[in-house]
N, C-alpha and C positions, 0 to 999 in steps of 0.2 A: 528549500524552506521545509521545515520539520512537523509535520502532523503527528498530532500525540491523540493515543486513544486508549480506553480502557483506561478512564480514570488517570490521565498521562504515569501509566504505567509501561505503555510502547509507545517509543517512539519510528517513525515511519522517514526514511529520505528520498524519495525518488530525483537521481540524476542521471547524464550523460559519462558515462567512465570514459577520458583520453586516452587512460594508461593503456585501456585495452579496446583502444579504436581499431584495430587490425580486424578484432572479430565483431563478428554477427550482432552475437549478444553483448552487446555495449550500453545497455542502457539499466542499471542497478536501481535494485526496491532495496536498499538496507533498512531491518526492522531492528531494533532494542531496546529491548523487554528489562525494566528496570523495578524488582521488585522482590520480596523474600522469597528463597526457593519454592517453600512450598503452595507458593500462589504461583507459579508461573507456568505458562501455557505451552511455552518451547523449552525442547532440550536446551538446546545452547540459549544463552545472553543476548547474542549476537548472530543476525543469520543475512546472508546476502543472494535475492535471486536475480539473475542476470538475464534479460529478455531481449528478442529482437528487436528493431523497429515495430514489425506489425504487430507484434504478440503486445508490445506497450498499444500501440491502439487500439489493438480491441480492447484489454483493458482498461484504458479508458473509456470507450466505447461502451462497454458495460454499465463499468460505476456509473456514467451518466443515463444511462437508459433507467437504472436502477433510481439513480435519486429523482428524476423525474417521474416514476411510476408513484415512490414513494407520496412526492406532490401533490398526484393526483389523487394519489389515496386521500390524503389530506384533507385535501378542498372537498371532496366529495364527500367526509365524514364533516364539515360542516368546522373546520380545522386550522 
């Protein structure tokens, strides 16, 4: 499922890569970044980071620490 951000100017896919189940890092964040060159935030178009199992957890891990802090921010400003 595709997360678009930045005004769906990137888009985001996090999945499971078969092709390269042999290795560790099997598990891709492909980003692409669809917009005039000189708005764009990455060299390339198109960029693929490739993580572990755990390295995807903590990252998840994170983002959810994160949008729950955010939350709290929220409610707390009355939000």
């Amino acid at each position: 499922m595709p997360i678009y951000l930045l005004d769906d100017s990137l888009r985001v896919i996090v999945y499971y890569d078969q092709v390269d189940c042999e290795y560790e890092d099997n598990i891709c964040v492909s980003i692409l970044e669809y917009c005039p060159d000189d708005e764009k935030i990455m060299r390339a178009g198109e960029t693929n980071i490739y993580l572990t199992r755990e390295q995807a957890r903590q990252l998840g891990r994170a983002l959810l620490e994160a949008a729950d802090e955010s939350c709290h921010t929220l409610e707390e400003q009355g939000g």
